[in-house]
LUMZA-649067 format. One line per field, with one value per residue: residue in three letters; x, y, z of N, C-alpha, C in turn. Coordinates in Angstrom, 2 decimals, padded with zeros to 5 digits. Layout:
// LUMZA-649067
res	c(ALA|...)
n_u	c(X|...)
n_v	c(Y|...)
n_w	c(Z|...)
ca_u	c(X|...)
ca_v	c(Y|...)
ca_w	c(Z|...)
c_u	c(X|...)
c_v	c(Y|...)
c_w	c(Z|...)
This chain:
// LUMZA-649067
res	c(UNK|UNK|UNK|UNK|UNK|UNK|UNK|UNK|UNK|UNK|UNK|UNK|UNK|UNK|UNK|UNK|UNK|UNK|UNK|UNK|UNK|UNK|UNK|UNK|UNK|UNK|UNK|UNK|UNK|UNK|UNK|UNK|UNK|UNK|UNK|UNK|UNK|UNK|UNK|UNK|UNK|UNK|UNK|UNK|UNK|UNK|UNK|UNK|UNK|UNK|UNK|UNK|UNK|UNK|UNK|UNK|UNK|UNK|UNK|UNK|UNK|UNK|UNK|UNK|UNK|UNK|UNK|UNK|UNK|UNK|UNK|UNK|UNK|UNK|UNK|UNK|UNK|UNK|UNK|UNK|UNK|UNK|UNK|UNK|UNK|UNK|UNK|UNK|UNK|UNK|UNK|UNK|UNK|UNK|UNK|UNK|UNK|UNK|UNK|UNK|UNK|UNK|UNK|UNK|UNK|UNK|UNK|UNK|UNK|UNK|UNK|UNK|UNK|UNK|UNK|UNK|UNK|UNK|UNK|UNK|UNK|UNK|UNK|UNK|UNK|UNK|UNK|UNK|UNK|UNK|UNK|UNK|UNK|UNK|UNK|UNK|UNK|UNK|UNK|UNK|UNK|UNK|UNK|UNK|UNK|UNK|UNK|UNK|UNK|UNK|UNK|UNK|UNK|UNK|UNK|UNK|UNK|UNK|UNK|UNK|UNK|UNK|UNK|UNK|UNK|UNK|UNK|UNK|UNK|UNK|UNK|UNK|UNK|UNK|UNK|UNK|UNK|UNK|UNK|UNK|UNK|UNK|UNK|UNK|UNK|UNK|UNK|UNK|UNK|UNK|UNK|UNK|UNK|UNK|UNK|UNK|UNK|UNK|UNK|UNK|UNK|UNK|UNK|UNK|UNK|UNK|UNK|UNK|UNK|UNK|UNK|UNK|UNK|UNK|UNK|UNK|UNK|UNK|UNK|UNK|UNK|UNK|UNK|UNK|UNK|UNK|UNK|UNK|UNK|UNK|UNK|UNK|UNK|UNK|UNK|UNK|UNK|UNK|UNK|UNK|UNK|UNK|UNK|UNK|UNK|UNK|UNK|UNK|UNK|UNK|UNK|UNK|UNK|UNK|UNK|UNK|UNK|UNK)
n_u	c(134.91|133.09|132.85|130.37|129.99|131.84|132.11|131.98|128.81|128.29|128.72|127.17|124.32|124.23|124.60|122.43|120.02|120.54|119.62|121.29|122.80|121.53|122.63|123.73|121.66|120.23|122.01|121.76|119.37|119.19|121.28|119.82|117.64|119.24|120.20|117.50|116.71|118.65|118.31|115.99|116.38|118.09|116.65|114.83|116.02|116.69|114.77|114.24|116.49|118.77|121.59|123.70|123.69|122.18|124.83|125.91|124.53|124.80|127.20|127.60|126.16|127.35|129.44|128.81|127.50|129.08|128.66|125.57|123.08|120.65|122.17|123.79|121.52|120.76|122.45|122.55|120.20|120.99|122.72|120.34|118.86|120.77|120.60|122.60|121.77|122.92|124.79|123.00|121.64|124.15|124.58|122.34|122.44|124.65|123.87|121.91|123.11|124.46|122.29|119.57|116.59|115.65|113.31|112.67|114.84|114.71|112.66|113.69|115.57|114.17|112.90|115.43|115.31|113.06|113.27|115.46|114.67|111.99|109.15|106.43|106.30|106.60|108.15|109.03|106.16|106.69|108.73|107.95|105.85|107.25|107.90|106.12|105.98|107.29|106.17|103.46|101.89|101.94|100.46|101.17|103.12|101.29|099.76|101.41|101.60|099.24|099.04|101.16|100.38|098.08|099.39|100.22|097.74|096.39|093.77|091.89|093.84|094.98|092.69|092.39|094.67|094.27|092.30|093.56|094.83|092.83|091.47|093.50|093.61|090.58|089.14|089.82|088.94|090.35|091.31|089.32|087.97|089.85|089.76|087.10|087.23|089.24|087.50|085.46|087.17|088.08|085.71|083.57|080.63|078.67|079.93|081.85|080.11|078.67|081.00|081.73|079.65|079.93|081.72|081.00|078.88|080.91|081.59|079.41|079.30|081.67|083.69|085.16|084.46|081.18|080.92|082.38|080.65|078.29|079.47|079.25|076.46|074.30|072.76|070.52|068.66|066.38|065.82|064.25|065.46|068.11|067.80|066.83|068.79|070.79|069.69|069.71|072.21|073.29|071.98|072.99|075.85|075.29|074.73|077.01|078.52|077.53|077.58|080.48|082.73|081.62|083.26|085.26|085.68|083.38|081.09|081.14|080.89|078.38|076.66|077.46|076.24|073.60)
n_v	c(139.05|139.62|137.28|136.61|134.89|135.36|138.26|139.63|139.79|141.99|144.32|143.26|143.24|146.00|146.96|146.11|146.87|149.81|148.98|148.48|145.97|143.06|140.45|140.37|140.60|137.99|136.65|136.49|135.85|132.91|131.91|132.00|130.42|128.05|127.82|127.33|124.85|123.33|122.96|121.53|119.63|118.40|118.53|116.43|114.22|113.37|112.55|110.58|109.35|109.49|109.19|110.03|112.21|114.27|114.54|115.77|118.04|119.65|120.21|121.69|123.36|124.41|125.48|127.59|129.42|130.42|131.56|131.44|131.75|130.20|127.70|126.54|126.28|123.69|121.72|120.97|119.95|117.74|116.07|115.73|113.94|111.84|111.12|112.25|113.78|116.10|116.64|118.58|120.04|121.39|122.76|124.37|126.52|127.76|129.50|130.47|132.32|134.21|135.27|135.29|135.93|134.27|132.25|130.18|128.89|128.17|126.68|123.94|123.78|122.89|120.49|118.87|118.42|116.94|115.24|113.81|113.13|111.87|113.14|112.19|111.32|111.75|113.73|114.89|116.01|117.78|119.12|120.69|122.18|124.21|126.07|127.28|129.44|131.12|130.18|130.84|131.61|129.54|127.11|124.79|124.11|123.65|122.07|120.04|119.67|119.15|116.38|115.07|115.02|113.65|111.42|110.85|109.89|112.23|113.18|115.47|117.40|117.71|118.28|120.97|121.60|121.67|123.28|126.02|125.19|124.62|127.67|128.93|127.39|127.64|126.18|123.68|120.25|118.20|119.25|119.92|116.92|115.72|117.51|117.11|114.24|114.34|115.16|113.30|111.33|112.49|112.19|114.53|113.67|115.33|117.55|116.82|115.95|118.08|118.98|116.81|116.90|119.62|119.13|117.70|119.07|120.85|118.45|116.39|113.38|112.90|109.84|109.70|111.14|110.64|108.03|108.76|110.61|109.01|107.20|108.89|108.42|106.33|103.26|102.06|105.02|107.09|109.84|111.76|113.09|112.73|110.13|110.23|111.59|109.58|107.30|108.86|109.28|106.63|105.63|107.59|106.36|103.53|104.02|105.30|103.01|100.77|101.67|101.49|098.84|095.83|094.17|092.35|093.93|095.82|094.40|093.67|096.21|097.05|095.02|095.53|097.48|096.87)
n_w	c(023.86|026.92|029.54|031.21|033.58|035.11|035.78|038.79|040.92|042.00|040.23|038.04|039.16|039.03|036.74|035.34|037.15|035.80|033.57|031.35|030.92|029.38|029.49|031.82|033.28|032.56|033.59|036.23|036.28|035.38|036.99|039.58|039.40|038.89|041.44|043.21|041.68|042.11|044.83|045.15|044.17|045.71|048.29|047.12|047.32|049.83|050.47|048.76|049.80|048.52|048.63|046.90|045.14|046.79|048.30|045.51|044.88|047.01|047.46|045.19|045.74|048.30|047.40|045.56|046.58|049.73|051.89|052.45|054.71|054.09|052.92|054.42|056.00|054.96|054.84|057.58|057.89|055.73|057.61|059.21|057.87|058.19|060.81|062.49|064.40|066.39|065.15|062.91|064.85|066.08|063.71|063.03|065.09|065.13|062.82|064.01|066.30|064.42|063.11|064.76|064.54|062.43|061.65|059.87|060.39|062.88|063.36|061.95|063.45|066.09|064.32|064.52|067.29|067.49|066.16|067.48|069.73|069.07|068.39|068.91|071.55|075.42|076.34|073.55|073.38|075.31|074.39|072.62|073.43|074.90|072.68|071.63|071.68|069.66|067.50|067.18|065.20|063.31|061.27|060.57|063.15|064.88|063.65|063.57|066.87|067.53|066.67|067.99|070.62|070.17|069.67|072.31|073.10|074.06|073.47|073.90|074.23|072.01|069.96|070.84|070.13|067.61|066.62|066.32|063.87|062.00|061.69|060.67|058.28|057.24|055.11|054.37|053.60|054.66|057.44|058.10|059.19|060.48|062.55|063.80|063.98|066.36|068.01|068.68|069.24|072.00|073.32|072.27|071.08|069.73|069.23|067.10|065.23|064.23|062.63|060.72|059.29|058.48|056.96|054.70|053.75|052.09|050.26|049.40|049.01|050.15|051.90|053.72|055.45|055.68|056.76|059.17|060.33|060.19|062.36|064.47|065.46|066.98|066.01|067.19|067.66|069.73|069.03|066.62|064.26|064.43|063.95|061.25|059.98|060.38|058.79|056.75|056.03|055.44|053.30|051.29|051.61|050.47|047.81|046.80|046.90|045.38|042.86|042.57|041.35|041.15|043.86|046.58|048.39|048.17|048.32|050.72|052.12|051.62|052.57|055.46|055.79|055.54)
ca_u	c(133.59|132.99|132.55|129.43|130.15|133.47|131.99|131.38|127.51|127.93|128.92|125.94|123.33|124.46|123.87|120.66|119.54|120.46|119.22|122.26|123.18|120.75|123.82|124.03|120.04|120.02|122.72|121.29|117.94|119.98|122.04|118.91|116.80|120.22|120.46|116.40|116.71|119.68|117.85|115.11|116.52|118.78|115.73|113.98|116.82|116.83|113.19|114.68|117.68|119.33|122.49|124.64|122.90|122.15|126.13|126.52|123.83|125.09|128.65|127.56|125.78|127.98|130.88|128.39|127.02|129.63|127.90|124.74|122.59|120.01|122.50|123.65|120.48|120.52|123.92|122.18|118.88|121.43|123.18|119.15|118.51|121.75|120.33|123.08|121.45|123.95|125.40|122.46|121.70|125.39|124.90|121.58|122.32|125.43|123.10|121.20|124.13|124.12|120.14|118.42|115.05|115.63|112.25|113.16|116.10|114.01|111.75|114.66|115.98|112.52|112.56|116.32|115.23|111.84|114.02|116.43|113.66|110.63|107.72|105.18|106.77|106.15|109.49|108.37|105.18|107.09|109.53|106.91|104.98|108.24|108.05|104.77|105.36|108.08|105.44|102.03|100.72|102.25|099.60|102.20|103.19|099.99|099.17|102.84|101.35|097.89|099.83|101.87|099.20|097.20|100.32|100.31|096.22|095.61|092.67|091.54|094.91|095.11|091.82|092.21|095.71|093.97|091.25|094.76|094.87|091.68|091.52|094.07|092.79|089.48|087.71|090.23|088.06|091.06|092.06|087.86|087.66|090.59|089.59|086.37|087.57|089.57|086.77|084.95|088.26|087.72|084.18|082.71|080.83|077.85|080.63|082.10|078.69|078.37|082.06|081.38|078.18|080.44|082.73|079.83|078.92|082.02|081.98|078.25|079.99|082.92|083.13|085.62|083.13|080.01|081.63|082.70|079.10|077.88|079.76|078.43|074.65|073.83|071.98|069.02|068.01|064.78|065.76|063.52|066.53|069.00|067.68|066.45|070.23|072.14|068.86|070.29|073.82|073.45|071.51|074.25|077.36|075.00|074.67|078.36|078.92|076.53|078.57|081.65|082.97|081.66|084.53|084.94|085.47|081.86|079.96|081.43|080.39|076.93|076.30|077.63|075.44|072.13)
ca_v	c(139.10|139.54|136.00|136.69|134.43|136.11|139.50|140.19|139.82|143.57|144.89|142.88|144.14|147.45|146.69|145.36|148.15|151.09|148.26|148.11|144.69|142.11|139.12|140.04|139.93|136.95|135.54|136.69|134.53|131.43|131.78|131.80|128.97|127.34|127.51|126.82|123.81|122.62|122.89|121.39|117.84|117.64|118.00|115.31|113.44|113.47|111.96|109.87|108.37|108.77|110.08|110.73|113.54|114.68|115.35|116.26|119.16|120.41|120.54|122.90|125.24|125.07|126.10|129.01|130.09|129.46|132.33|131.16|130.74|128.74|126.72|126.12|124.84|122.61|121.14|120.48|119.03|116.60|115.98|115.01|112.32|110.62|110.76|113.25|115.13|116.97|118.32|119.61|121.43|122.26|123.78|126.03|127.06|128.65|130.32|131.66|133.83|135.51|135.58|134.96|135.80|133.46|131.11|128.80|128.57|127.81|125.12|123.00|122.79|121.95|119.38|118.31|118.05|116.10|113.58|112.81|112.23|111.57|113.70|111.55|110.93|113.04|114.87|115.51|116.82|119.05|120.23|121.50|123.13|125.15|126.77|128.24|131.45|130.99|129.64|130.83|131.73|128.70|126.09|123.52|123.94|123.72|120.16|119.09|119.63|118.28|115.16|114.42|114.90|112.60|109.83|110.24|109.48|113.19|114.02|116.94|118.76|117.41|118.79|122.40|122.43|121.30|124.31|126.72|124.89|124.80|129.13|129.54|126.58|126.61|125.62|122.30|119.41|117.51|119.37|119.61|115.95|115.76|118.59|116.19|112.88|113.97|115.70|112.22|110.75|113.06|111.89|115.63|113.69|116.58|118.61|115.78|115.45|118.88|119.02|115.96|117.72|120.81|118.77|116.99|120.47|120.76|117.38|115.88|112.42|112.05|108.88|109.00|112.05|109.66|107.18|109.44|110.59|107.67|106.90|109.60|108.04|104.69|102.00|102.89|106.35|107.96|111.29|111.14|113.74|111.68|108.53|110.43|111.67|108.21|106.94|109.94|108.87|104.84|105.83|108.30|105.08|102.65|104.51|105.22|101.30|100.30|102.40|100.96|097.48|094.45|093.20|091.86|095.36|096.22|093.25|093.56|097.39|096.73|093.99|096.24|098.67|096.67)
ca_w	c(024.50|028.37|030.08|032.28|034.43|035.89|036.25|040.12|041.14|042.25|039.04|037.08|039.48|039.07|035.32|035.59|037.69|034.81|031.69|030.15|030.16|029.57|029.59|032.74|033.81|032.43|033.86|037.36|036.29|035.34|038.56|040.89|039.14|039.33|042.54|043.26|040.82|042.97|046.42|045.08|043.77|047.17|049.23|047.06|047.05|050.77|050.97|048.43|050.22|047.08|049.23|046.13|044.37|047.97|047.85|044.35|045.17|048.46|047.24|043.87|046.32|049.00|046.60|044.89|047.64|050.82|053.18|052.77|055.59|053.52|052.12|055.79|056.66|054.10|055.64|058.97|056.75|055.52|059.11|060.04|057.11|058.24|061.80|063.33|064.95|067.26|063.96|062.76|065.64|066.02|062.24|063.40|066.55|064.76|062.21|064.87|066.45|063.80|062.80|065.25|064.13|061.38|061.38|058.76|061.05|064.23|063.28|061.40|064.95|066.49|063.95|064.66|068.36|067.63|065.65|068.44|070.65|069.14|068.32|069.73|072.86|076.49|076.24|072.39|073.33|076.51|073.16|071.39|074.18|075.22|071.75|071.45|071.74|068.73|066.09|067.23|064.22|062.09|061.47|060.69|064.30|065.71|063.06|064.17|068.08|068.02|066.43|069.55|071.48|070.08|070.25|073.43|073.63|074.79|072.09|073.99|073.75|070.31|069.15|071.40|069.15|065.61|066.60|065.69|061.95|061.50|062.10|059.06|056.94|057.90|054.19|053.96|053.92|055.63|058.91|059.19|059.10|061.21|063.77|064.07|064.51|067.47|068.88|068.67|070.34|073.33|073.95|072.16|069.98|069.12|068.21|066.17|064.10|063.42|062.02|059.72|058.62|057.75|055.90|053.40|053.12|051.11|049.50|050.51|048.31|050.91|052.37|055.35|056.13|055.57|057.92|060.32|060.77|061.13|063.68|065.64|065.69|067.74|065.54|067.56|068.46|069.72|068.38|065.08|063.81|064.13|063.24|060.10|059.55|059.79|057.68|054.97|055.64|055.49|051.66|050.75|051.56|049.85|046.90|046.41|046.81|044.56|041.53|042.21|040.53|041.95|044.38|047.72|049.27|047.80|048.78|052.48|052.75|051.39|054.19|056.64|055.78|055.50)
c_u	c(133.72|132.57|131.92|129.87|131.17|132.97|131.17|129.77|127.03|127.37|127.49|124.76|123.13|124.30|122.91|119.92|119.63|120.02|120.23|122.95|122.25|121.22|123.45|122.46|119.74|120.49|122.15|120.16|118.72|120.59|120.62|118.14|117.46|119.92|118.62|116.45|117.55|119.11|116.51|115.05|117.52|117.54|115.02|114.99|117.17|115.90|113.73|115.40|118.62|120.74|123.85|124.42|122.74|123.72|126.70|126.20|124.52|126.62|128.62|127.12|126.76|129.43|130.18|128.41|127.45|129.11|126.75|123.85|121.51|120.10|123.42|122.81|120.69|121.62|123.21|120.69|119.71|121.94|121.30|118.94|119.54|121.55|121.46|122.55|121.82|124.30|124.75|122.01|122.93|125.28|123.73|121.64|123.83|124.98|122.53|121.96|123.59|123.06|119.27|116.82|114.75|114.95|112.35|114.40|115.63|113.69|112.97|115.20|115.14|112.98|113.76|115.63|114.15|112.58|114.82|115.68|112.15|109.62|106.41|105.62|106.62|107.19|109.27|107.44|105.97|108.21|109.15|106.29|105.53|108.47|107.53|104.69|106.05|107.09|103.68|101.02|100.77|101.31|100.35|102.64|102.37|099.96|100.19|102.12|100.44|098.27|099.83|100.97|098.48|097.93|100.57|098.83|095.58|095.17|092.20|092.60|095.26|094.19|092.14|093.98|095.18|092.98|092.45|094.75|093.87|091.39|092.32|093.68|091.65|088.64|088.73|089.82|089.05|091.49|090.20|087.69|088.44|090.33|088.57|086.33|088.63|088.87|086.20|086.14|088.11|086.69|082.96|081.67|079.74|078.38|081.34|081.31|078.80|079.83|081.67|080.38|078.77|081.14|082.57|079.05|079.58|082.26|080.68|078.39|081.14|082.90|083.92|084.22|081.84|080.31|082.21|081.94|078.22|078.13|079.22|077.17|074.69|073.20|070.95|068.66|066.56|064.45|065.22|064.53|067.68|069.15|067.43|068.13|070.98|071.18|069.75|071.52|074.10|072.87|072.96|075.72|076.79|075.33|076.32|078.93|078.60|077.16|079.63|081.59|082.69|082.98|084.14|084.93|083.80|080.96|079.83|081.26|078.97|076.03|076.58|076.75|073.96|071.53)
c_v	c(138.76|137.95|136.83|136.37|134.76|137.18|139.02|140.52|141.21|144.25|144.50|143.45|145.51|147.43|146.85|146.72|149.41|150.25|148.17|146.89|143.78|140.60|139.11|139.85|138.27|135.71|135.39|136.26|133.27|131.33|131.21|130.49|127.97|126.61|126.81|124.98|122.41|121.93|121.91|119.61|117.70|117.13|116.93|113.62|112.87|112.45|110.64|108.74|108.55|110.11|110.69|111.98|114.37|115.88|116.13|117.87|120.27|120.86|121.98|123.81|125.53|126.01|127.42|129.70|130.11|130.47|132.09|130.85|129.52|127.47|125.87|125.10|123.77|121.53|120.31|119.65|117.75|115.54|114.86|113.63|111.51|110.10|111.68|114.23|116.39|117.71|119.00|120.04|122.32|123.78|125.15|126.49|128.22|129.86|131.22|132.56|134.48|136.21|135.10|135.38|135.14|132.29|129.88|128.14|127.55|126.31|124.46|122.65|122.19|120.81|118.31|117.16|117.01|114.86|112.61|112.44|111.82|112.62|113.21|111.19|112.35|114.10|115.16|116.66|118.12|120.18|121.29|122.69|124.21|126.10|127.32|129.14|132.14|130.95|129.63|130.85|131.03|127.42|125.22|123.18|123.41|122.06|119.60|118.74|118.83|116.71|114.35|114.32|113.69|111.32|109.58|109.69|110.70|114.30|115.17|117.97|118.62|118.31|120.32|122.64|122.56|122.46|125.57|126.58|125.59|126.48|129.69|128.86|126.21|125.73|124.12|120.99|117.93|117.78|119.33|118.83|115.40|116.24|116.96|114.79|112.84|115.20|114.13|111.40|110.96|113.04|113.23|115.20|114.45|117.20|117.99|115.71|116.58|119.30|118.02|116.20|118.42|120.39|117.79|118.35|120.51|119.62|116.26|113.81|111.66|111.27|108.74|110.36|111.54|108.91|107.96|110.04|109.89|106.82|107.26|108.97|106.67|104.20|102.29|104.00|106.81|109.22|111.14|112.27|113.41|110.15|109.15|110.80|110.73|107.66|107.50|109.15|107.02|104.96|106.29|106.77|104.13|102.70|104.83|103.97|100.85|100.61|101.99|099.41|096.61|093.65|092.83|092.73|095.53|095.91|093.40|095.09|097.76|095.74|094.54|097.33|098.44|096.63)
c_w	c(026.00|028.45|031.60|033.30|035.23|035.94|037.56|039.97|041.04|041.03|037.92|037.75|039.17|037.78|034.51|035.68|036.68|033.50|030.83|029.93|030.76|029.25|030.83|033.77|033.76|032.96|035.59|037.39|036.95|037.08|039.70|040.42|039.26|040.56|043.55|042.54|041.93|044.22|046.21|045.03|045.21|048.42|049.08|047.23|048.41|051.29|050.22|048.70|049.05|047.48|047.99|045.09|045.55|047.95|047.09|044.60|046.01|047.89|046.07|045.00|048.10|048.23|045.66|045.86|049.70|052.17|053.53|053.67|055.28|052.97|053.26|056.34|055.87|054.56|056.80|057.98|056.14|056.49|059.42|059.47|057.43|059.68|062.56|063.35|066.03|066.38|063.26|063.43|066.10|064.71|062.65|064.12|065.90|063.49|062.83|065.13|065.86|062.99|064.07|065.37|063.08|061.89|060.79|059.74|062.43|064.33|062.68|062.95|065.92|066.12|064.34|066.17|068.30|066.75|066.73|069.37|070.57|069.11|069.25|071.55|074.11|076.44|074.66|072.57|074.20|075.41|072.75|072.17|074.55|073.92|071.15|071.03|070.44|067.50|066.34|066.48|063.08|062.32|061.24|061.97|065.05|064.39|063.78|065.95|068.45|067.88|067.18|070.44|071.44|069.86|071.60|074.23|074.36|073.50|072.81|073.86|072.51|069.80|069.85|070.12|067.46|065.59|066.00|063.87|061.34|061.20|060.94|057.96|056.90|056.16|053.79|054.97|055.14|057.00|059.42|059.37|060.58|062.63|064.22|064.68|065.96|068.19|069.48|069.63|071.84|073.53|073.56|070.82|068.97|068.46|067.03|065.01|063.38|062.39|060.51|059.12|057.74|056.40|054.74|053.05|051.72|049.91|050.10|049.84|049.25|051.85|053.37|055.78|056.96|056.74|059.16|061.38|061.16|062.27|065.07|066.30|065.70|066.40|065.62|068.24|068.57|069.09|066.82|064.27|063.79|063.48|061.46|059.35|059.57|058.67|056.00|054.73|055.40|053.89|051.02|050.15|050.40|048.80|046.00|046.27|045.53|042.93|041.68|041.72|041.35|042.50|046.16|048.92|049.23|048.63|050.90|052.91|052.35|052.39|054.89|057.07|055.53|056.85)
């Protein structure tokens, strides 16, 4: 009996492709979930710290798969959690050569570079800004940007980058909450209100929302439309208090709110 596993990839595709051997389909599943399965516990294993599975991983797929450029990155992805970061940008910058329109490829060195110096920092933010034109239409870019921005205390280029997220994710109740609160940072805070409006829309129960709205509106206003809207929103908080378990959180957001 043939041993799957020793017939040439070629030869089993070519298999596959006319239906006549379903050893070898199968074995061309197994292989890829393999190798998914693999990538999957190194990367957690990464977040983990749990540097010996990290190894075990990287070593099975560098020895399946030794051309790999995804199994490359993953090389320089290990290089980052140990903090060298020279060698994982040594490792993508040699990927690029020979891809360079390879994305996945890109940002990993972004991220190399925002490790060795900081994300939040002014030469962070000047990283990021130089790479624009690379990741315009990736909202991860654009959350990663407004970020820095806003570590360095500049909420208006924060919120003009979180307006990008917001444009691909606009119905998630977190980048609207988000967008909002660093409108409110940058002193917009009309546009602030009506964000936190949008985003009790969605969830008229949610309480950084609730609180976020309330923030917007003084104590005392003349506007009988506003006073009538923190009125709504000071009921709304109560009311959610009031249902939870008598504790010392409770008691101290029920007095805050009388």
């Amino acid at each position: 009996m043939t041993d799957v596993a020793a017939v040439p990839i070629s030869e089993l595709l070519h298999d596959a492709e006319k239906g006549g051997c379903h050893a070898g389909i199968t074995y061309l599943q197994q292989m890829r979930l393999r190798k998914m399965v693999l990538e999957q516990v190194l990367l957690a294993s990464l977040q983990a710290g749990a540097d010996d599975w990290s190894a075990y991983c990287l070593k099975a797929l560098k020895k399946r798969f030794p051309k790999s450029h995804r199994v490359q990155r993953l090389v320089g992805q290990c290089s980052e959690a140990r903090g060298d970061y020279d060698a994982a940008l040594t490792e993508y910058e040699t990927i690029m050569e020979n891809a360079s329109d390879d994305m996945a490829t890109e940002k990993r060195k972004l991220a190399a570079k925002l490790g060795e110096i900081g994300s939040n920092t002014a030469a962070g933010v000047e990283a990021l800004s130089n790479d624009v034109s690379n990741f315009q239409t990736d909202p991860e870019f654009w959350q990663q940007m407004a970020m820095a921005y806003a570590g360095q205390g500049q909420a208006r280029q924060a919120a003009y980058c979180f307006e990008e997220v917001l444009l691909a994710m606009p119905h998630s109740i977190y980048n609207i909450l988000t967008y909002a609160e660093l409108l409110a940072s940058a002193g917009q805070i009309d546009d602030a209100r009506k964000y936190y409006c949008l985003a009790l829309e969605h969830d008229e129960k949610h309480v950084r929302a609730l609180w976020g709205l309330l923030s917007t509106i003084p104590p005392k206003v003349d506007n009988k439309t506003e006073a009538k809207l923190r009125n709504l929103t000071v009921g709304r908080l109560r009311a959610i208090y009031k249902e939870q378990p008598a504790n010392s959180t409770r008691t101290a957001m029920l007095e805050l709110l009388a």
